[in-house]
C-alpha positions in Angstrom: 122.0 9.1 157.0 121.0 9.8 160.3 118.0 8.5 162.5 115.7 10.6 164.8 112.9 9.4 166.9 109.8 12.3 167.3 107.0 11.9 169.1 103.9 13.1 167.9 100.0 13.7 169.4 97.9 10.9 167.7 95.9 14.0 165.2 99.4 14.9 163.9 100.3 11.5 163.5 97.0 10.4 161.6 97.9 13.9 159.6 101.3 12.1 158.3 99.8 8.6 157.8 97.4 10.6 155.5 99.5 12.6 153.6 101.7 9.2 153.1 98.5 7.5 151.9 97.2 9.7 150.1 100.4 8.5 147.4 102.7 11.7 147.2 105.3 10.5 149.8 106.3 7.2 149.9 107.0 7.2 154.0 106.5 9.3 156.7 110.8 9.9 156.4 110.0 11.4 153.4 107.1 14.0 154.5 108.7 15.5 157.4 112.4 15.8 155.3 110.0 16.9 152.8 108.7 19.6 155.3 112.4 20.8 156.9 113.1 21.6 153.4 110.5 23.2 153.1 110.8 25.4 156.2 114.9 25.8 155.2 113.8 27.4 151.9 111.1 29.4 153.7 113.7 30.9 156.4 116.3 31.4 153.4 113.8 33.7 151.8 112.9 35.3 154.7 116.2 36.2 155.1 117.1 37.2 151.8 113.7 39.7 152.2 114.9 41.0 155.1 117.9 41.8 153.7 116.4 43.4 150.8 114.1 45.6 153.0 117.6 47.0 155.5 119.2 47.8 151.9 119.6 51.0 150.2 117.4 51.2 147.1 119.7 50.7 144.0 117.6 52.1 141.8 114.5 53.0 140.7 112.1 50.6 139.6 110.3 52.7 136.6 108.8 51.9 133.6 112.4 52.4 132.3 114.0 50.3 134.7 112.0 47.3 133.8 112.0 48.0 129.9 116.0 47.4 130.5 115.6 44.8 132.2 113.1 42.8 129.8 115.7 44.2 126.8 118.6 42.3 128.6 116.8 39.1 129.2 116.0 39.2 125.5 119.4 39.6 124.6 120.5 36.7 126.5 117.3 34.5 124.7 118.6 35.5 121.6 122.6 35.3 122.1 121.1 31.7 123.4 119.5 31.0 120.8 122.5 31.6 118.0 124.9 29.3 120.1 
């Protein structure tokens, strides 16, 4: 793993220290890789969204539609359940 040195104003460094003490991150490593994932699942789904919105619609999502759709994810429950 690689190092990196950031400097930070002291209200965004007293920010980390308290989210590390506060118990849900063991060090301040861990918040901030915490955070870039974060912010690289955030920018994935932004993308995706985008990409969604500059598409064609495939169809139309109608009562019908969705009734198909809930039917097939009970098929695959039940052809889950019986293996």
């Amino acid at each position: 793993m690689s190092t990196m040195n950031i400097s930070l104003p002291d209200a965004l460094k007293s920010f980390v220290d308290e989210q590390v003490s506060g118990g849900a991150y063991g060090t301040s490593s861990e918040y901030l890789r915490e955070l870039i994932r974060k912010d690289k699942d955030r920018l994935h789904l932004r993308s995706l969204l985008l990409a969604g919105a500059a598409s064609a619609p495939a169809a139309v999502a109608d009562a019908v539609y969705f009734k198909s759709l809930r039917e097939g994810v009970r098929q695959i429950a039940l052809a889950g359940k019986r293996a």
